[in-house]
C-alpha positions as CSV (number, residue, x, y, z in Angstrom):
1,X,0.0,0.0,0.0
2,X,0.9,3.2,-0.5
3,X,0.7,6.5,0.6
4,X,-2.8,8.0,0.2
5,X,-3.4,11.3,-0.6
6,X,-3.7,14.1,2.3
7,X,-6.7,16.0,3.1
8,X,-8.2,18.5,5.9
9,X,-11.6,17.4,7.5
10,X,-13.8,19.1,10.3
11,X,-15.8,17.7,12.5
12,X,-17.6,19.2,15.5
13,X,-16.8,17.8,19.0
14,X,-18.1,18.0,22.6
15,X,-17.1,18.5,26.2
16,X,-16.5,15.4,28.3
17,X,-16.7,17.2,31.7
18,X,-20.5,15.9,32.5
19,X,-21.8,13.5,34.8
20,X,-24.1,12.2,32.3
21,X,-23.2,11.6,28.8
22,X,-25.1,10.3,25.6
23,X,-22.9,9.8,23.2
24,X,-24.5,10.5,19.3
25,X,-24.2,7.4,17.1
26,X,-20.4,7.6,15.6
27,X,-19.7,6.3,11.8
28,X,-18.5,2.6,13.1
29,X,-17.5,-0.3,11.1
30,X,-20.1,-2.0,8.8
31,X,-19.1,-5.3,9.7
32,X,-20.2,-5.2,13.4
33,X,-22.8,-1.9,13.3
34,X,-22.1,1.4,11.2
35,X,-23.9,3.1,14.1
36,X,-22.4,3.2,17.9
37,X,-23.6,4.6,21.0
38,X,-22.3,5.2,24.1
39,X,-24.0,6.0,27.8
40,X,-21.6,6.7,30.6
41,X,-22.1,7.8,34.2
42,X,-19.4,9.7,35.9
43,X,-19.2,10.2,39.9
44,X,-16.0,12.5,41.3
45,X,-15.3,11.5,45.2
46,X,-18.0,9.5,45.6
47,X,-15.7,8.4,48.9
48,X,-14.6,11.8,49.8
49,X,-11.1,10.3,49.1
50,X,-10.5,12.6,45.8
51,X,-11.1,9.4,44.1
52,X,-12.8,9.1,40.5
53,X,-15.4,6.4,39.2
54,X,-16.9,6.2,35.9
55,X,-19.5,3.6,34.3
56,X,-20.8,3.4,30.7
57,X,-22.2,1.2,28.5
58,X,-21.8,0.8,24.6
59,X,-24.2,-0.6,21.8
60,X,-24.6,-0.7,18.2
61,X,-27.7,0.9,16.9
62,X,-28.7,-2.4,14.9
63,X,-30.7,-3.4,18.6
64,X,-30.5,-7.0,18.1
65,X,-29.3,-7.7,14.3
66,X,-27.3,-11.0,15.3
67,X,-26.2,-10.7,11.3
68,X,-23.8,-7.9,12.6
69,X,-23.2,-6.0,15.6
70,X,-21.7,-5.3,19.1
71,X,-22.3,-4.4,22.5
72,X,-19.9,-4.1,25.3
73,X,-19.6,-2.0,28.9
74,X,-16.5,-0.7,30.9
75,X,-15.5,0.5,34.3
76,X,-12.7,3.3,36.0
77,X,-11.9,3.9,39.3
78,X,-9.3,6.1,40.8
79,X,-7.7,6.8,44.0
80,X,-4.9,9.3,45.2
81,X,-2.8,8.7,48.1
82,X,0.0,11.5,48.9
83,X,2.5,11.1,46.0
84,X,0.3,7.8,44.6
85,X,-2.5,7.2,42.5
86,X,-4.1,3.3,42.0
87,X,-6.5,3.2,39.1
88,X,-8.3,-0.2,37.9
89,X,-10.2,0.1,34.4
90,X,-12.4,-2.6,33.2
91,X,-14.0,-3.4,29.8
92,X,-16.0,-6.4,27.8
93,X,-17.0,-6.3,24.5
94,X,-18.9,-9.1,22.4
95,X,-19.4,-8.6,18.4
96,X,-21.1,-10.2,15.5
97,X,-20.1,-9.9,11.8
98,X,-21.2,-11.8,8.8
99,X,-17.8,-13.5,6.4
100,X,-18.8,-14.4,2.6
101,X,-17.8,-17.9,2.7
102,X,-18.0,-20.0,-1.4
103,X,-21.5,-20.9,-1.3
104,X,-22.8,-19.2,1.9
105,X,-22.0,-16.8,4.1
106,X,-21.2,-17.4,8.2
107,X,-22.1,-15.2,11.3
108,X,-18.3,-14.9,12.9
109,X,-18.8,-13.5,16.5
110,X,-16.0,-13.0,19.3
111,X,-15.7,-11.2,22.8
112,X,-12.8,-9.8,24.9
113,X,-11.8,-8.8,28.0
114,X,-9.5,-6.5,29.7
115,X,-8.7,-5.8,33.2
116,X,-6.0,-3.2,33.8
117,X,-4.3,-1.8,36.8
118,X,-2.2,1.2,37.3
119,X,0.1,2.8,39.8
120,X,1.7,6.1,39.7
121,X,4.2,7.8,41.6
122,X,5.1,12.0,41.8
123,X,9.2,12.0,42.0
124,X,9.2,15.3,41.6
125,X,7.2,18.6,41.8
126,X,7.9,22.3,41.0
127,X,5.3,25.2,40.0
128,X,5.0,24.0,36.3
129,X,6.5,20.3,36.1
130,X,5.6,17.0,38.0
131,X,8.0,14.2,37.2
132,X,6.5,10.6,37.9
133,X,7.0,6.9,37.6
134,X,4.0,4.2,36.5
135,X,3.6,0.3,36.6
136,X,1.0,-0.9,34.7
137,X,-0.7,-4.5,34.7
138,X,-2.7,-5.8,32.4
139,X,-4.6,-9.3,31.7
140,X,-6.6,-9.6,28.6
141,X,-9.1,-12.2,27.6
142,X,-11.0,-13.3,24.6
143,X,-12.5,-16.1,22.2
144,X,-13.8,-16.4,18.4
145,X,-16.3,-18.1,16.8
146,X,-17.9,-19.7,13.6
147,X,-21.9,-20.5,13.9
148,X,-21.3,-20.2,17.4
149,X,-18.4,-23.0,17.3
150,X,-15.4,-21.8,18.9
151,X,-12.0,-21.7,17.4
152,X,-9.5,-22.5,20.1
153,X,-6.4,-21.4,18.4
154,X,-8.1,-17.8,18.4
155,X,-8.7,-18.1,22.5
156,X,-6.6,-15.8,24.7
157,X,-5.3,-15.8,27.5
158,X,-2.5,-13.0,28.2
159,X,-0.6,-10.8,30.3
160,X,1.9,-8.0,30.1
161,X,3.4,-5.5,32.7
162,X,4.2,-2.1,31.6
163,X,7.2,0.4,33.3
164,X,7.3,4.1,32.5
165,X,8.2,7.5,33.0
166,X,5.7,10.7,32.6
167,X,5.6,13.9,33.1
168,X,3.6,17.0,32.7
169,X,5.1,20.6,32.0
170,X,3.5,24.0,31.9
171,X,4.6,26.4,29.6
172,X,2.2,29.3,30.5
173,X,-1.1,28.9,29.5
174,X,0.6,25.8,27.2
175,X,0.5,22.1,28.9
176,X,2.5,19.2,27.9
177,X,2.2,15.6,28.9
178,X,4.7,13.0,28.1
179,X,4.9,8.9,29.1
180,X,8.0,6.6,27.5
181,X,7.5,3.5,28.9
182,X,8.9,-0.2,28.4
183,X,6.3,-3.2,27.8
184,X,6.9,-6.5,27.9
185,X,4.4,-9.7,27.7
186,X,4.6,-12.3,30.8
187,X,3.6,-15.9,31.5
188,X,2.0,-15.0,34.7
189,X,-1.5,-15.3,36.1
190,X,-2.8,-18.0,34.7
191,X,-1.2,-16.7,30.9
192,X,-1.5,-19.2,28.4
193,X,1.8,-20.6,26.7
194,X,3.0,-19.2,23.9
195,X,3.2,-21.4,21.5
196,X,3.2,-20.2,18.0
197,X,6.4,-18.3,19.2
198,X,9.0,-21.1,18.8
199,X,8.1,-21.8,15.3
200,X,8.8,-18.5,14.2
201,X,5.3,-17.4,14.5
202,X,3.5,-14.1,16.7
203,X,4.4,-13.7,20.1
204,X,2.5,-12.4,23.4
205,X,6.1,-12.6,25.3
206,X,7.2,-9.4,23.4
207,X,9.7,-6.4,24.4
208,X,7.8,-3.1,23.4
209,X,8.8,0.8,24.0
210,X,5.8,2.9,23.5
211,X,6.0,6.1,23.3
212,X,2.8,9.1,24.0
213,X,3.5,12.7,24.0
214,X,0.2,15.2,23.8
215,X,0.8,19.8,23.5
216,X,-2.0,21.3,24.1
217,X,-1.6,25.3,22.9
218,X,-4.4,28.4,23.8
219,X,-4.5,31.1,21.8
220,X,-6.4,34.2,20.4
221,X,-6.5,36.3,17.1
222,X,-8.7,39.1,17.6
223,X,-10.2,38.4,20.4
224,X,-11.0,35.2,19.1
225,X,-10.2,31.9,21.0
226,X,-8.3,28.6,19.3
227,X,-6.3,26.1,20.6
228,X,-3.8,24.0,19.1
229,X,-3.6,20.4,20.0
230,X,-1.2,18.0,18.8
231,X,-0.5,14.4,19.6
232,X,2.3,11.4,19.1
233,X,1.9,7.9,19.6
234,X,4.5,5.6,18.4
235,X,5.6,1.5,19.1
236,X,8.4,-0.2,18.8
237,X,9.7,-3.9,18.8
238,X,11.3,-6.7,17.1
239,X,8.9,-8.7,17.7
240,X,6.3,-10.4,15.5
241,X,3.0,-9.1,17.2
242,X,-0.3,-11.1,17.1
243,X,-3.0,-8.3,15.6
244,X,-4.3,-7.4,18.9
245,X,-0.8,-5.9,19.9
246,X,0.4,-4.7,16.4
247,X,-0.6,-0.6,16.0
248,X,-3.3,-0.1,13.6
249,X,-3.8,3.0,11.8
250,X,-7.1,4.3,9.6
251,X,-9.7,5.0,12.1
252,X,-11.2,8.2,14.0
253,X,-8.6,7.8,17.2
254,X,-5.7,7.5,15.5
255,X,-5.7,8.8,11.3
256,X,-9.6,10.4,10.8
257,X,-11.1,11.1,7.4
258,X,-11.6,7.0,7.1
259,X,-14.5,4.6,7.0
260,X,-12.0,2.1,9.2
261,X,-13.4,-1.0,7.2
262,X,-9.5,-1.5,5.7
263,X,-7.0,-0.4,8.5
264,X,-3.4,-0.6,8.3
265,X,-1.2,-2.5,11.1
266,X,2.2,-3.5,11.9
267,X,4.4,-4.0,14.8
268,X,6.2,-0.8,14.5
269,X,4.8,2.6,13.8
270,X,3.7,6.1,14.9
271,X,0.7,8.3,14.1
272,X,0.7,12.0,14.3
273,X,-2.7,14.1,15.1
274,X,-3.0,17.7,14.8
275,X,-6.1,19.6,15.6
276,X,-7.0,23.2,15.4
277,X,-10.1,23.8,17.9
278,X,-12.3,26.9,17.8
279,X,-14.8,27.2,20.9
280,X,-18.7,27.6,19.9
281,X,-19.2,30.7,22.4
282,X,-20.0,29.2,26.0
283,X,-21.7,26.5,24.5
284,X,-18.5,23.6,25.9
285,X,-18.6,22.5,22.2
286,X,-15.8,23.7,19.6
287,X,-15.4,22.8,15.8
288,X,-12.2,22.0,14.7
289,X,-9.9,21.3,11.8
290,X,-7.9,18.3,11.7
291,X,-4.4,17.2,9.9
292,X,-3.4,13.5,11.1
293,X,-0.2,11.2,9.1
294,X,0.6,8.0,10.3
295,X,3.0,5.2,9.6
296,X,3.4,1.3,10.0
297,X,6.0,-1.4,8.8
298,X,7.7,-4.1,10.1
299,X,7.0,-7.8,11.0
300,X,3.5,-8.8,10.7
301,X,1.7,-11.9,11.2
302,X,-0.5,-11.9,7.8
303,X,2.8,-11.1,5.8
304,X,6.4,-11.4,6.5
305,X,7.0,-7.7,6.3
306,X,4.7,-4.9,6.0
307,X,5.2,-1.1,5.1
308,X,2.2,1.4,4.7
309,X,1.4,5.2,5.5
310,X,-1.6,7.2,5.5
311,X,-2.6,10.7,6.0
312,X,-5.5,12.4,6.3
């Protein structure tokens, strides 16, 4: 694939500071429902403890289509404690999808499951930086089907722990927020082995270095406010990366502008979001104009070595 041709798009986006929150249906994949919606409940110190929890829900708009479809709900909670914050996020998500077989066509469906746990630690702290530390575990779950028959090669059972570095800086009214952190994929907690890896073949023991950096920018012309957002993601490894780990690129939270029914992925690559937001008055909502490039190559497991870009 090659590189496709670049293109502004604007979109117009909302506030995420309520309690209660309908998401509008978003453009989602045909396969499992082209429309999505989202209902989420957020509660700040519901212990007095200046902890956080949040709630929501997620289904496709099809209501009940088994053809295609999917439905899923997750969980946050947070808790400081002097230099340290604990966070433990949960989601599920099941999905149904119709695959053109010769001479008739099969309902594939599938779920997952994550469960994810975070600690962070302040090292350091002046009047515009705070240095800190983070250990993240995570345990992911999931199996496939055919006509409701499961495929046990496609069953997982995984875990990998996470070290890192962040840190948030204040230039002025400008904010920046930075993690490099070091991933690697363990056989602990009831992981299953990894057995495709000896033959060559994908790997959930992998050695990752992920890297997220985020500017956020206010400004004004004539009396006018804008900000300037821009974003970096980026992965690296040697690995070869089942497609669960590998970095896909092509939808609306990484490259916008596409119908993310053919997504790019590979083990290694970065994508690049810029954003130019205009506030509607007091309204909490703001339109904005995007520019987003992204990049992937390296090993993959569908062919030996992949390298693709898009921008958008």
């Amino acid at each position: 694939m090659g590189l496709d041709s670049g293109a502004f798009s604007t979109q117009a986006i909302k506030s995420n500071r309520q309690d209660h929150i309908y998401d509008n249906p978003y453009p989602g994949r045909v396969a499992v429902g082209r429309l999505q919606g989202n209902l989420s409940l957020g509660i700040d110190n519901p212990l007095g403890l200046n902890d956080i929890f949040n709630i929501g829900v997620s289904q496709d708009l099809e209501f009940g289509d088994k053809r295609l479809g999917s439905h899923g709900w997750n969980g946050f909670y947070s808790i400081p404690w002097g230099y340290w914050t604990a966070a433990l996020s949960t989601y599920t998500n099941t999905y149904y999808q119709q695959i053109a077989g010769v001479n008739q066509t099969f309902i594939a469906s599938g779920n997952s499951k994550t469960i994810d746990f975070k600690l962070n630690r302040v090292l350091s702290r002046s009047q515009n930086d705070v240095f800190g530390a983070q250990f993240r575990l995570s345990r992911r779950f999931g199996q496939s089907f055919i006509e409701d028959t499961e495929i046990p090669q496609q069953r997982r059972n995984n875990t990998f722990v996470e070290f890192g570095l962040t840190d948030r800086h204040y230039f002025s009214h400008a904010q920046f927020d930075g993690t490099l952190a070091y991933r690697q994929g363990i056989g602990a907690f009831g992981a299953r082995d990894d057995s495709l890896a000896a033959d060559g073949g994908p790997t959930y023991r992998y050695r990752m270095t992920v890297l997220d950096a985020n500017l956020s920018v206010p400004f004004a012309i004539a009396r006018q406010p804008f900000r300037y957002v821009t974003t970096f993601h980026g992965q690296y490894t040697s690995n070869t990366l089942y497609y669960i780990d590998d970095l896909t690129i092509g939808s609306r939270y990484t490259v916008r502008g596409f119908d993310g029914e053919t997504m790019l992925a590979a083990s290694r690559g970065f994508y690049w979001r810029n954003e130019l937001q205009a506030p509607i008055g007091q309204s909490g909502q703001a339109i904005y104009v995007g520019l987003d490039y992204g990049r992937v190559w390296g090993r993959s497991r569908s062919c030996r070595w992949a390298r693709s870009s898009r921008a958008r």
